[in-house]
C-alpha positions as CSV (number, residue, x, y, z in Angstrom):
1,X,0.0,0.0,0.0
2,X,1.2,3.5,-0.8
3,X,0.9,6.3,1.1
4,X,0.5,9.3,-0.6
5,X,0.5,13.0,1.4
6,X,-1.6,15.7,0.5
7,X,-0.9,19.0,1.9
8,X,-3.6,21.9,1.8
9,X,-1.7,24.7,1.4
10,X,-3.5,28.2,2.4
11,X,-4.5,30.8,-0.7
12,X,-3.2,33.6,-0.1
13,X,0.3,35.9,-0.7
14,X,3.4,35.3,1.7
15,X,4.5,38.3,3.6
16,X,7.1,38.6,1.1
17,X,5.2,38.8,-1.7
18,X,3.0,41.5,-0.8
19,X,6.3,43.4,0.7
20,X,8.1,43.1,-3.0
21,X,4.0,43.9,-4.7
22,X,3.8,47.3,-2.1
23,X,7.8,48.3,-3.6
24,X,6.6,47.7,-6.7
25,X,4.0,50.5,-6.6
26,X,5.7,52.6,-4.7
27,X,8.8,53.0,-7.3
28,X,6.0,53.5,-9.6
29,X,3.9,56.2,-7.9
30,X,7.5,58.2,-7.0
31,X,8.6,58.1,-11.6
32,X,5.4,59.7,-11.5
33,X,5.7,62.2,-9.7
34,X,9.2,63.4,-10.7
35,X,7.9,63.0,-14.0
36,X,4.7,65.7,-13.2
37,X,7.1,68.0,-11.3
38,X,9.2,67.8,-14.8
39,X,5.9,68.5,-16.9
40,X,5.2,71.4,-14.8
41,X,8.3,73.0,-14.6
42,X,8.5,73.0,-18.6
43,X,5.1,74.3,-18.5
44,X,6.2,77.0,-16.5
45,X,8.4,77.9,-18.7
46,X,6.7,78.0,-21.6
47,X,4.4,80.2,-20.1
48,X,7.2,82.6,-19.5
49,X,8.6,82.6,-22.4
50,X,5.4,83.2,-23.7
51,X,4.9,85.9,-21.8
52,X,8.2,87.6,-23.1
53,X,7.5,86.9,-26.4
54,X,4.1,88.8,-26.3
55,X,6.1,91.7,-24.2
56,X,8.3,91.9,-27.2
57,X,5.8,91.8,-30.1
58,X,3.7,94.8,-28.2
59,X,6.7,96.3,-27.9
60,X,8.2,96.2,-31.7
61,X,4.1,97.2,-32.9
62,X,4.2,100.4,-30.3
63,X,7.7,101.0,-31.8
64,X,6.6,100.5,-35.9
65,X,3.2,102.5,-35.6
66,X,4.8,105.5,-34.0
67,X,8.4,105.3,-35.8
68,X,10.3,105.0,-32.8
69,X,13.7,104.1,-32.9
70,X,15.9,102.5,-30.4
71,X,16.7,104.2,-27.2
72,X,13.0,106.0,-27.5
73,X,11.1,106.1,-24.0
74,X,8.3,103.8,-24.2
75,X,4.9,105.0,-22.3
76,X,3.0,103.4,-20.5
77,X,0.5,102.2,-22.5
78,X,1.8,99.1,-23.8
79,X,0.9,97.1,-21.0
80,X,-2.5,98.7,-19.9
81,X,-2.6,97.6,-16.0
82,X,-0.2,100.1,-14.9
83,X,-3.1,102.6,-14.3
84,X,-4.4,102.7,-17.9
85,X,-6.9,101.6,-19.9
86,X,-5.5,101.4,-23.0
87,X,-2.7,99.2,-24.4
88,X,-1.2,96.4,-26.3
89,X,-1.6,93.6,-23.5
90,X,-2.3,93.4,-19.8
91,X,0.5,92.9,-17.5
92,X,2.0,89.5,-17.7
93,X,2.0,87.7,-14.4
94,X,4.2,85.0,-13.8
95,X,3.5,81.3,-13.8
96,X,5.2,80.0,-11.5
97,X,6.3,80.5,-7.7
98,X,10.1,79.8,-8.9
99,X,10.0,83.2,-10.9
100,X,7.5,84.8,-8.3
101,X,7.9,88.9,-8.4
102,X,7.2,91.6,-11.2
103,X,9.0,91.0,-14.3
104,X,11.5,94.3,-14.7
105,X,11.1,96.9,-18.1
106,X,14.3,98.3,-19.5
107,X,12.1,101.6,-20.2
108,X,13.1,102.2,-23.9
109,X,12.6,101.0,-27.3
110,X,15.5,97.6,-27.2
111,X,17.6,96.8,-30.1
112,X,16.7,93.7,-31.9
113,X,17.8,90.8,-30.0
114,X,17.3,92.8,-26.7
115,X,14.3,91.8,-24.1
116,X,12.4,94.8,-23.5
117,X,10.8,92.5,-20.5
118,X,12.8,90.0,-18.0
119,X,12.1,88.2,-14.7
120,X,13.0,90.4,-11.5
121,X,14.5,86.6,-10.3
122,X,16.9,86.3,-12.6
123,X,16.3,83.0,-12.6
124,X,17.7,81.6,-15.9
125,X,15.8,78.1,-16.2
126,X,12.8,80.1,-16.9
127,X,14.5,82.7,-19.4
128,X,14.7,81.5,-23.3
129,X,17.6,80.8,-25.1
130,X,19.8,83.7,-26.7
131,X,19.3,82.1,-29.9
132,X,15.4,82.1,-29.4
133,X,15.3,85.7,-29.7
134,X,17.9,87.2,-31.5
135,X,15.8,88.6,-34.2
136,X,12.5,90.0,-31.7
């Protein structure tokens, strides 16, 4: 006669497993967050540089419908917002808490390739590239 064994073995997941499932999820959920915190940063900047850009263009149609040439004090009605009604654009917040505080005017009609418009920050990660607006 042969005796055979039969073992009833419990359903379920071992300790282990589940510890190695929870790590699993957790190196997922953390790539997805550095990847949002990426995504919004770039948006950001975008923004920023968006807002520069649309600076610039007000700027350079101010400058061609009144003949203005560089070095010309600009008025205040470019950016209506600073106590007028009347202007190109409104006054371009910023996106981002990084760049947080008024953007700073240089005052006068800029050569091309010179921002009429930067961040008071300084901070350079938000700024475009040199060769992004060397002919604005």
């Amino acid at each position: 006669m042969k005796l055979t064994r039969t073992s009833k073995r419990a359903s379920g997941m071992t300790l282990l497993e589940l510890t190695v499932v929870i790590l699993v999820l957790l190196s997922l959920i953390s790539i997805l967050f550095v990847g949002a915190r990426a995504w919004k940063k770039g948006s950001d900047r975008s923004a920023n540089i968006m807002n520069i850009r649309n600076v610039q263009q007000a700027v350079r149609a101010h400058q061609n419908m009144n003949g203005l040439s560089e070095g010309n004090p600009l008025e205040d009605t470019i950016i209506f917002g600073n106590g007028t009604t009347e202007g190109y654009l409104k006054e371009p917040i910023p996106p981002s808490t990084d760049i947080a505080g008024a953007y700073t005017y240089l005052g006068t009609v800029p050569a091309i390739g010179i921002l009429y418009i930067t961040n008071a920050t300084g901070n350079a990660d938000y700024a475009p590239a040199t060769t992004t607006y060397a002919d604005w």
